[in-house]
Kinemage of the C-alpha trace (Angstrom):
@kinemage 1
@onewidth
@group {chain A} dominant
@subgroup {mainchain}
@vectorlist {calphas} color= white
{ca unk a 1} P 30.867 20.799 -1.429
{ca unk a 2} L 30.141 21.829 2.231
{ca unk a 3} L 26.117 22.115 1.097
{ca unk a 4} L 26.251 19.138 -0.161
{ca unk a 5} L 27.872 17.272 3.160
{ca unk a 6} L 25.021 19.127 5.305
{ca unk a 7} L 22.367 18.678 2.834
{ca unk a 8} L 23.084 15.184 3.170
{ca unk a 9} L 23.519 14.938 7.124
{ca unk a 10} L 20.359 16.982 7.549
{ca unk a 11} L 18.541 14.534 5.373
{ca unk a 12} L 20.128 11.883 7.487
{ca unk a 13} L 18.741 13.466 10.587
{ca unk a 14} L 15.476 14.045 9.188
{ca unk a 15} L 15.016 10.435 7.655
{ca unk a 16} L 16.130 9.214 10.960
{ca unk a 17} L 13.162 10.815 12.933
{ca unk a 18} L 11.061 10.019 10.479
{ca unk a 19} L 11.423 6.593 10.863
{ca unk a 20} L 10.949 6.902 14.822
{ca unk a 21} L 8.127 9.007 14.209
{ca unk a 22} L 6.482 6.268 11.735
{ca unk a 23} L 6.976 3.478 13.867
{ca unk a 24} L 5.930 4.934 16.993
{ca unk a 25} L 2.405 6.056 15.287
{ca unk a 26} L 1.933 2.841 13.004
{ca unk a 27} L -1.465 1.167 13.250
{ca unk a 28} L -2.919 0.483 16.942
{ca unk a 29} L -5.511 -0.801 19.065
{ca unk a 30} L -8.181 2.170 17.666
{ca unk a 31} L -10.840 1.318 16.149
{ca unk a 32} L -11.445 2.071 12.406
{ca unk a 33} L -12.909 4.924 11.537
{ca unk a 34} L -12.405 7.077 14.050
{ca unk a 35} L -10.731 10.106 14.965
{ca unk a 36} L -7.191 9.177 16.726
{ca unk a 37} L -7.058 6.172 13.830
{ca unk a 38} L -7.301 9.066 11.297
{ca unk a 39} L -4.961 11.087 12.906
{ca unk a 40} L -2.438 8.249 13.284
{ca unk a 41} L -2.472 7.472 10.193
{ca unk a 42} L -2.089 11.166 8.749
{ca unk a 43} L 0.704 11.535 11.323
{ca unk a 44} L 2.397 7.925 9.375
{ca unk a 45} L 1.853 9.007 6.227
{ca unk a 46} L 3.224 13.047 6.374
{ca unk a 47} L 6.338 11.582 7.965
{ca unk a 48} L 6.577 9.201 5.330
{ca unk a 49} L 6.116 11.620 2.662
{ca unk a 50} L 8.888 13.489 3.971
{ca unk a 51} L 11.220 11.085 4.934
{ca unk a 52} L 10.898 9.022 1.135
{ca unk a 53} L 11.671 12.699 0.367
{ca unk a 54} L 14.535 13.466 2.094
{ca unk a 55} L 15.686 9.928 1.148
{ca unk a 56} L 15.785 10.579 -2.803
{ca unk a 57} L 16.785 14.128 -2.672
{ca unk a 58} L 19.110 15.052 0.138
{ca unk a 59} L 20.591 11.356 0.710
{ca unk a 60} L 20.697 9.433 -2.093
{ca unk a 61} L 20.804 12.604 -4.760
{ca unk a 62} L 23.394 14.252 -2.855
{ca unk a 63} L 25.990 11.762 -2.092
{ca unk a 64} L 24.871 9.949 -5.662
{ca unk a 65} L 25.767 12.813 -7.284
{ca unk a 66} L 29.046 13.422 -5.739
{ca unk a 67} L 30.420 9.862 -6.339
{ca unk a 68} L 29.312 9.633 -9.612
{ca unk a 69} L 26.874 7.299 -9.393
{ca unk a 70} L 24.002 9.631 -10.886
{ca unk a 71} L 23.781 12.214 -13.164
{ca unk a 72} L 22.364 15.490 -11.791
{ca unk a 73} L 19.323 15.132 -15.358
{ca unk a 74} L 18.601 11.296 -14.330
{ca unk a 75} L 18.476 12.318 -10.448
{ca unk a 76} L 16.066 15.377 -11.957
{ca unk a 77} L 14.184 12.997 -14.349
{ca unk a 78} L 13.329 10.219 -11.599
{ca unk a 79} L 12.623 13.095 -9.088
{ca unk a 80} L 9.963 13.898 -11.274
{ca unk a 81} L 8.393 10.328 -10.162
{ca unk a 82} L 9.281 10.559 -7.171
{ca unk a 83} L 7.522 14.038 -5.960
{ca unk a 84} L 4.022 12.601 -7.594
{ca unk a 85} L 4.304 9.590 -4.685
{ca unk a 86} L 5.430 11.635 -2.076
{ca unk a 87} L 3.277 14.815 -2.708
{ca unk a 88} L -0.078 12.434 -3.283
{ca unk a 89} L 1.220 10.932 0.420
{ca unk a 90} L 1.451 14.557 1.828
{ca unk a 91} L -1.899 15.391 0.386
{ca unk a 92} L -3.662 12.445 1.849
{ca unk a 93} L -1.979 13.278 4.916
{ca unk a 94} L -3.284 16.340 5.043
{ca unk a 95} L -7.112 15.496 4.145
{ca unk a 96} L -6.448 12.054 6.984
{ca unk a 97} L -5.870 15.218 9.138
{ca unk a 98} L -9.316 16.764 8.406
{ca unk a 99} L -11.018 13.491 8.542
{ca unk a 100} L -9.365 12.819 12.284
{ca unk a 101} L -11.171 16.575 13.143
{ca unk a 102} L -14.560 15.589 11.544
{ca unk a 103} L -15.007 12.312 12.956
{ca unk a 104} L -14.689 13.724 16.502
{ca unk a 105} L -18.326 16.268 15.538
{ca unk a 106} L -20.936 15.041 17.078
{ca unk a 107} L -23.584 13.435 14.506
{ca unk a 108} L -25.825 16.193 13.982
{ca unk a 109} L -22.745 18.326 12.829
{ca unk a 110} L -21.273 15.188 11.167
{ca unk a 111} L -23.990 15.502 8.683
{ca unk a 112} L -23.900 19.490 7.854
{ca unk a 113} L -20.178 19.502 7.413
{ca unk a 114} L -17.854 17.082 5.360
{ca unk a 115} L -13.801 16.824 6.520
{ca unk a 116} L -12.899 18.917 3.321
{ca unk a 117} L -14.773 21.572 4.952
{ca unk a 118} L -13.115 21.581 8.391
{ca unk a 119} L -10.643 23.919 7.598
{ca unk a 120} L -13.918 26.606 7.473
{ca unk a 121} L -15.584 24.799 10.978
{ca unk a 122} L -16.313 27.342 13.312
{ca unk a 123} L -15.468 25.061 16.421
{ca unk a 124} L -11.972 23.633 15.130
{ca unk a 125} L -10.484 23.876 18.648
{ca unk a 126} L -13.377 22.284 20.704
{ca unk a 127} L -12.841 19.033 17.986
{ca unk a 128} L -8.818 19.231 18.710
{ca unk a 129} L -9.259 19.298 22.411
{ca unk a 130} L -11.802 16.007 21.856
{ca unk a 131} L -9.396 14.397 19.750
{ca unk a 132} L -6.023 15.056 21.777
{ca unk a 133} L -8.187 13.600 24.836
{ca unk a 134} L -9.010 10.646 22.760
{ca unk a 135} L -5.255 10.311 21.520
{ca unk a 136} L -4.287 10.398 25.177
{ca unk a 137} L -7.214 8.117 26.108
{ca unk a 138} L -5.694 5.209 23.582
{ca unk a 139} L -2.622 5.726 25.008
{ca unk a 140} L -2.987 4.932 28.444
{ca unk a 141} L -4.918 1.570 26.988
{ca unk a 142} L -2.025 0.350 25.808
């Protein structure tokens, strides 16, 4: 019964900062398209993932469960549902991530390399340091 109280109070927690984290990287002045939009928006999404997550599982599951108000098979059953949304969230997270690295290339590597194959970029770190400048660049804009 202890689990479930901290399962529950950690999800708290972690829903919590997830919904600072999503509001204080929701859309901005950036243009479309480019990199610090992308990574905004892969920032928004991975912390939505996890905090619709931690919402059905540790939060509602947990304390549904213990009151009665859910059966452990229907919380298991709708779960089911529940991880496609989430997990197809994470994974365009992740790939919004790649896209944020690619569209800070200049154009002549733009064109050899597509964001699916950033991962396997030889120059990742030169593209992070351009991107964190232009993250920090929109920031003192606004």
């Amino acid at each position: 019964m202890i689990g479930d109280f901290m399962s529950a109070a950690a999800g708290t927690f972690l829903l919590f900062m997830s919904a600072m984290v999503v509001i204080a990287y929701r859309g901005g002045s950036e243009r479309a398209g480019t990199g610090p939009r992308h990574l905004s928006t892969a920032i928004v999404l991975g912390f939505l993932a996890a905090g619709c997550n931690t919402l059905y599982w540790q939060v509602f599951g947990q304390v549904g469960v213990n009151f009665g108000w859910i059966t452990v098979t229907s919380l298991r059953g709708w779960g089911d549902y529940v991880d496609v949304i989430v997990k197809g969230m994470a994974g365009l997270s992740g790939y919004y991530h790649l896209k944020a690295l690619h569209a800070v290339m200049s154009d002549d590597e733009r064109r050899l390399w597509s964001p699916i194959e950033m991962p396997f970029y030889p120059n990742r770190r030169a593209c992070l340091r351009v991107l964190a400048r232009a993250m920090s660049a929109t920031q003192r804009r606004e």
